[in-house]
C-alpha positions as a printed Julia matrix, in Angstrom:
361×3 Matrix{Float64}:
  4.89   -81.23  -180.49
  4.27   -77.66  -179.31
  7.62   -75.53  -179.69
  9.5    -78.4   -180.87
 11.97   -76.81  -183.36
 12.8    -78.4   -186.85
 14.19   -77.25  -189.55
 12.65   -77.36  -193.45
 14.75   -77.69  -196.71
 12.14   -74.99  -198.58
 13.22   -75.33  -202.1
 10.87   -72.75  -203.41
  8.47   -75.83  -204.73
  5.15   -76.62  -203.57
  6.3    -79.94  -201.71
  8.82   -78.28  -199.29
  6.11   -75.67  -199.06
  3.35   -77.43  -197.93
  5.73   -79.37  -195.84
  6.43   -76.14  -193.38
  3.26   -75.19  -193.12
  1.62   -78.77  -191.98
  4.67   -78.93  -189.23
  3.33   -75.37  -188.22
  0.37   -76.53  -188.12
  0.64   -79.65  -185.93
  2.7    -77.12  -183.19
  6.04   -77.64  -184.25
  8.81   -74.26  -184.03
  9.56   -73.92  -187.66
 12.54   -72.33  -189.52
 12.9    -72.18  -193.02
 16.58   -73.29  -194.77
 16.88   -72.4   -198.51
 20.02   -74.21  -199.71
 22.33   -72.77  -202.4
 23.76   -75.62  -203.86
 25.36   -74.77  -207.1
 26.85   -71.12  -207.92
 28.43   -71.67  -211.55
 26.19   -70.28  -213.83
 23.05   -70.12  -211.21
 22.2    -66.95  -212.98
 21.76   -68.56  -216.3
 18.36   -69.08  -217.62
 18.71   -72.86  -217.16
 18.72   -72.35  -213.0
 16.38   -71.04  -211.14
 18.06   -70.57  -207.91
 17.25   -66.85  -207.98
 13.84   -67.41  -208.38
 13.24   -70.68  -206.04
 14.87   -68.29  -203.18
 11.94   -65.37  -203.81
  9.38   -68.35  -204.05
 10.44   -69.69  -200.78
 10.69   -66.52  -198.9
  7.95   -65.83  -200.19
  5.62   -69.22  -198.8
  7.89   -68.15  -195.1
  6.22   -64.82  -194.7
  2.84   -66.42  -195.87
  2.7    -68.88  -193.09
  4.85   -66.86  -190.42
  8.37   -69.0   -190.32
 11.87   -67.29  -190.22
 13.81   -68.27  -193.36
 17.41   -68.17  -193.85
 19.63   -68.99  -196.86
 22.64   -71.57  -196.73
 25.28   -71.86  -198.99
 26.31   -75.32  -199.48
 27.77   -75.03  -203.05
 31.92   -76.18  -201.69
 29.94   -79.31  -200.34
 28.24   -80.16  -202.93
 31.27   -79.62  -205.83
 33.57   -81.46  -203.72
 30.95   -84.35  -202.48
 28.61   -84.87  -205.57
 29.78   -82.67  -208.52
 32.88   -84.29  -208.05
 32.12   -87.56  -208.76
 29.15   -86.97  -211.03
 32.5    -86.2   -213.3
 34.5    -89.25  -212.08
 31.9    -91.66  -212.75
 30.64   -89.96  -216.44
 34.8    -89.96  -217.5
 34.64   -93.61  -216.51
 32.07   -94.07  -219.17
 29.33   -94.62  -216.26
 25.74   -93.17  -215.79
 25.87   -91.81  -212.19
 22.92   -90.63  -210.38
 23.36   -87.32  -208.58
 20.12   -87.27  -206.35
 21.28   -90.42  -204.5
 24.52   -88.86  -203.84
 23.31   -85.44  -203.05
 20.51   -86.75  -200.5
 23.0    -89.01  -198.67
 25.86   -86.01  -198.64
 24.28   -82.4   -198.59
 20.34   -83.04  -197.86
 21.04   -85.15  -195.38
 24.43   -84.69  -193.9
 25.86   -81.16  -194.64
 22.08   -79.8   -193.79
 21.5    -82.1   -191.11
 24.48   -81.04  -189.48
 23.64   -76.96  -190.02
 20.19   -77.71  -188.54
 21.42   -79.4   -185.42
 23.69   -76.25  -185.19
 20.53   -74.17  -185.36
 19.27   -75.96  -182.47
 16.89   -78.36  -184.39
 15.12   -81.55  -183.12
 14.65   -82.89  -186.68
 14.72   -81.79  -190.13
 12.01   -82.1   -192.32
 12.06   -82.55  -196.4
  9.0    -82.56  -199.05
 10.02   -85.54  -200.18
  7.44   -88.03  -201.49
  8.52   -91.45  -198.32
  7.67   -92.23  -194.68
  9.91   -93.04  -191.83
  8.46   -95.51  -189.27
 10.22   -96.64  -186.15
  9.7   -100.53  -186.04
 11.0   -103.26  -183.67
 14.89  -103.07  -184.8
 14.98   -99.26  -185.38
 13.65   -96.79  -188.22
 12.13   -97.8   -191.37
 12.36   -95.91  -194.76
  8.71   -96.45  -196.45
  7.18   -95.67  -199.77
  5.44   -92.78  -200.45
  1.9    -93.13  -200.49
  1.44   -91.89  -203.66
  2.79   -94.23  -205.84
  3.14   -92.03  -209.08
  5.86   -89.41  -206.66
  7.19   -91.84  -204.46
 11.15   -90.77  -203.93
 12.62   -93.54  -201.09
 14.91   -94.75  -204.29
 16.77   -91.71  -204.33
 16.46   -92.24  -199.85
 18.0    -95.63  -199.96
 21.25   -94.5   -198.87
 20.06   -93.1   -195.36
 20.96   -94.3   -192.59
 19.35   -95.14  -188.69
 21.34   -91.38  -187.67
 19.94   -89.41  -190.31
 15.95   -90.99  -190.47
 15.77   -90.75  -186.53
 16.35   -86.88  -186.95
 13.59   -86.77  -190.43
 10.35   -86.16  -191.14
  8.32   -86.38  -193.92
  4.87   -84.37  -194.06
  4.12   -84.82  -197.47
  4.87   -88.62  -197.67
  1.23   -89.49  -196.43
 -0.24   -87.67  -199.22
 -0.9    -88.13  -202.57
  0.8    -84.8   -204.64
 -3.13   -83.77  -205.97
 -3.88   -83.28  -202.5
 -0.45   -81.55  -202.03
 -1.49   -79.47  -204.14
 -5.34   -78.81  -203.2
 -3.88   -77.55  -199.46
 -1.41   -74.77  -200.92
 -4.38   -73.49  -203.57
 -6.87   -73.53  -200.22
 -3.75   -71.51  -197.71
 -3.23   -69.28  -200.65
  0.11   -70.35  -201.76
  1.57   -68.58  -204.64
  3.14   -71.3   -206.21
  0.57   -74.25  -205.54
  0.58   -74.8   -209.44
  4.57   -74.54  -209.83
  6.21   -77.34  -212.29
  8.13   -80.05  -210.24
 11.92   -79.32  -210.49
 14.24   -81.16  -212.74
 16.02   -82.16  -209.6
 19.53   -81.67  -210.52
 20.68   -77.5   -210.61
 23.43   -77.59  -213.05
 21.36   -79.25  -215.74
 17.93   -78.63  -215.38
 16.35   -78.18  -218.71
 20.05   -77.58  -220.56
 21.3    -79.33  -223.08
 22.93   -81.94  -221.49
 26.08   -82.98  -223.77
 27.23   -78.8   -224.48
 27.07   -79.0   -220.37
 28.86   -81.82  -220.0
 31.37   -80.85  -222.76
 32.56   -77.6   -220.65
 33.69   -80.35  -217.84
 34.62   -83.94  -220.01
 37.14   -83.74  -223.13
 35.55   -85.11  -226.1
 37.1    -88.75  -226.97
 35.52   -90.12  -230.47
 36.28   -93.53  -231.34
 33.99   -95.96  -233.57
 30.75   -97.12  -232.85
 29.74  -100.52  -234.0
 27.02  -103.09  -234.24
 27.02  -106.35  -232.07
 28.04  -108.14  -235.14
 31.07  -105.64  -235.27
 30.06  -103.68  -238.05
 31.08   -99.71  -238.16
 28.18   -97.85  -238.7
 29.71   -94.43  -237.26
 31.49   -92.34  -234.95
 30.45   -91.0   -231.28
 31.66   -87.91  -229.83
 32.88   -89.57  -226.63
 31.2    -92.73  -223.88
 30.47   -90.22  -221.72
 27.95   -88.52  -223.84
 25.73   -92.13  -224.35
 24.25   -93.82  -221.78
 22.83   -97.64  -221.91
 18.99   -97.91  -223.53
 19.34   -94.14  -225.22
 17.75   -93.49  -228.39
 17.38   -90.32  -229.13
 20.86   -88.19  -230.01
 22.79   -91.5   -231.44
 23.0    -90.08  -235.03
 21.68   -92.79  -236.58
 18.27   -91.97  -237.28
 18.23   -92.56  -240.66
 20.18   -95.38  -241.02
 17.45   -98.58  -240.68
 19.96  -101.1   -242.25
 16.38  -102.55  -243.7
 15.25  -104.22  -240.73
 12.81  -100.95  -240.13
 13.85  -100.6   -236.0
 15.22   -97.76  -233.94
 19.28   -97.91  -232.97
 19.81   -97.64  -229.62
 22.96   -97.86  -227.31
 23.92  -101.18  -225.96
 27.03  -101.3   -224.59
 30.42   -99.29  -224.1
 33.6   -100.96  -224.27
 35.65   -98.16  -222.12
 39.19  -100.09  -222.82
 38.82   -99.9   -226.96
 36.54   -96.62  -226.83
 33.67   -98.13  -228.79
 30.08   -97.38  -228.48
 27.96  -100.29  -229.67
 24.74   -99.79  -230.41
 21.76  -102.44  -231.46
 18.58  -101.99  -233.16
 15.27  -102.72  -231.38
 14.11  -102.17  -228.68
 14.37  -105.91  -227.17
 17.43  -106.58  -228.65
 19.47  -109.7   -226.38
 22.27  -106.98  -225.53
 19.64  -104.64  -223.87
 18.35  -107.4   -221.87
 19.63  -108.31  -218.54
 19.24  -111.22  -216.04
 22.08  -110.48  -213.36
 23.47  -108.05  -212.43
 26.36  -106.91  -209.56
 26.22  -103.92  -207.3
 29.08  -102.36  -205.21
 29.25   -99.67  -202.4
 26.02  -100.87  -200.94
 24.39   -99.23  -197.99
 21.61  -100.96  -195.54
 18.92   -98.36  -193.98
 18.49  -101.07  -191.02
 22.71  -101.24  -190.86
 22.62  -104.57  -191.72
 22.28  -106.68  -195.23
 19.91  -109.15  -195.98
 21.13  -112.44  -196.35
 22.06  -114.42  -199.14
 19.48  -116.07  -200.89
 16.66  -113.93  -199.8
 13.83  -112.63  -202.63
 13.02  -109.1   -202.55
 12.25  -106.47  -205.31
 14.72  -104.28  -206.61
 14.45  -100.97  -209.17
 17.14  -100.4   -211.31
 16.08   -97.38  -212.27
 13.88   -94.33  -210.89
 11.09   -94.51  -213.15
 10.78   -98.28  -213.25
  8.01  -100.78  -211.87
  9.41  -103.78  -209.17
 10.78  -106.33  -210.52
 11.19  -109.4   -208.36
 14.71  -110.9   -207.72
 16.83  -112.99  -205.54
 19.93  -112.21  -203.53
 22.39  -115.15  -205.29
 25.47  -113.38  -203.5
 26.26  -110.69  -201.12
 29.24  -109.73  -198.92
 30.03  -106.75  -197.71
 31.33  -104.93  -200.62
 29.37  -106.57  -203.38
 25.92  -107.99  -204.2
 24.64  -110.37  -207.0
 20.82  -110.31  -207.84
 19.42  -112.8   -210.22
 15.78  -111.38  -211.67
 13.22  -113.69  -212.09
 12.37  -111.4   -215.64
 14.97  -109.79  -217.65
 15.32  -106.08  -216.79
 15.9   -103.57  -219.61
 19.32  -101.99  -220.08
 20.79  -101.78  -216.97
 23.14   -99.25  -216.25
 26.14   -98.88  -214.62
 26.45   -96.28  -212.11
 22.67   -96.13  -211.51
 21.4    -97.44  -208.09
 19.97  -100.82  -207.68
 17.6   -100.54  -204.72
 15.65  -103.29  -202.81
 12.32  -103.66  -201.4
 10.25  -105.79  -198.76
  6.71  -104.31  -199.58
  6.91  -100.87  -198.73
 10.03  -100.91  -196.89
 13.23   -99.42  -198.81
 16.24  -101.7   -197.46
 18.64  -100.02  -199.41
 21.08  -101.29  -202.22
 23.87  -100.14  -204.11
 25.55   -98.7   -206.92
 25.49  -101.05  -210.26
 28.51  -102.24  -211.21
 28.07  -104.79  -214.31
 25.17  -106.53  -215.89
 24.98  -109.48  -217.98
């Protein structure tokens, strides 16, 4: 690979970091790209952009890599931010690192780095590419505790024929044993939050300087008022904490939590227990769906899906799919499904992509 140029998204963390200096390492021309991605308030104590930027020029000089900073903040307002807003207003739970891989990560960057005269692009992000028979594959991580291909599902052949992944064959202790041994400076640094503009913030007084406030009731399944929210974008399905219910046990001893919205009446229902039938789920149907391979599965087929980031497989079955919707039927009920998250779908370790949920039931 010697003189072979790509291009690393160095975040200032210890996965982008470690990233660069493996590609260095196996011969590879290596330039550093630090992207600025939000501007707002980036000098607030709640982002770190500042910071990250010193960290990563900092890991550049260390290993002997030019490093240049990119301001992608216009992109990103107008490509994620955007409809981060759209889909909270419409009482949804959206999930920005999806939209920010497929548009900014791997589009706006992608583009900058060919402009650079890159080969590929490289990201620490915890998944493998492998070129098969019918084209590239999106993999698992091999560490199954960091592995990020559900926020990757979204990529297409383009975009993983131009990536690579150094960290993705590595579990994140070893990660971190390399950039103690090189003498990183940040080899201990916390993992990010992910997502700039909230990061360790409270999240409804940030999402209150962008969303009106809309109260309306908020009932029991039964119908029963039990009090008022502060607006359907500020709840999201399966919360507990922040409902204002806490001490309100109605005798039955069990937690509230939030069970469904009903946008068109403005009322928050919300259910005690934690396996309460309204948290449960069986089907549910996904829209804007996008297929790593380019092509769908087909109807009918079993695969496992993730509803949600931090949850295990769950095995389902394709009942319907088309090319603007998908139905899967789980073999299990799943646990509050949420609109606007991604439902993503697995054949062993290979990532086949999904789509964004629409409904559950």
């Amino acid at each position: 690979m010697t003189g072979r140029r790509v291009v690393v998204g160095m975040s200032g963390g210890v996965d982008s970091s470690v990233s660069a200096w493996l590609l260095k390492q196996q011969g590879y021309e290596v330039i550093g790209l630090f992207m600025k991605n939000w501007e707002d308030d980036d000098d607030s104590e709640y982002c770190s952009t500042r910071q990250d930027w010193l960290d990563a020029v900092s890991v550049a000089d260390l290993i002997g890599i030019d490093i240049e900073a990119v301001n992608f903040a216009a992109e990103y307002k107008d490509r994620v931010f955007a409809e981060f807003l759209r889909e909270y207003a419409a009482g949804r739970t959206p999930n920005p690192d999806v939209l920010c891989n497929a548009e900014i990560k791997f589009k706006a960057f992608l583009d900058h780095a060919m402009r650079l005269g890159a080969e590929n692009i490289a990201t620490g992000h915890y998944a493998r590419v492998r070129e098969g028979m019918h084209g590239f594959e999106l993999l698992r991580g091999l560490d199954p505790t960091k592995d990020q291909s559900y926020f990757l599902h979204r990529l297409n052949q383009t975009q993983l024929a131009r990536t690579l992944f150094p960290v993705g064959e590595l579990p994140k202790t070893e990660v971190r044993r390399i950039a103690t041994a090189i003498g990183l400076h940040n080899a201990g640094k916390k993992d990010s939050t992910g997502i700039c503009f909230i990061g360790e913030r409270p999240f409804r007084a940030f999402l209150n300087r962008y969303l009106p406030t809309h109260p309306g009731p908020m009932k029991t399944p039964e119908g029963n008022v039990v009090g008022e929210h502060m607006g359907l974008a500020f709840y999201t399905l399966g919360q507990r904490k922040g409902i204002g219910l806490g001490g309100r046990r109605d005798g039955s001893g069990q937690p509230w939590f939030v069970a469904r919205k009903d946008v068109e009446s403005n009322t928050l229902y919300v259910a005690q227990g934690h396996d309460h039938a309204w948290l449960r789920t069986h089907t549910l149907r996904a829209t804007d769906l996008s297929w790593v391979s380019g092509t769908a599965p087909a109807g009918g087929a079993h695969a496992s899906a993730k509803t949600r980031y931090r949850q295990a497989d769950a095995n389902c079955r394709i009942s319907a799919i088309d090319t603007q919707d998908m139905q899967l039927e789980f073999a299990q009920d799943q646990w509050a499904v949420t609109p606007g998250q991604s439902a993503v779908l697995y054949d062993g370790e290979i990532c086949l992509g999904g789509g964004i949920i629409d409904a559950a039931a």
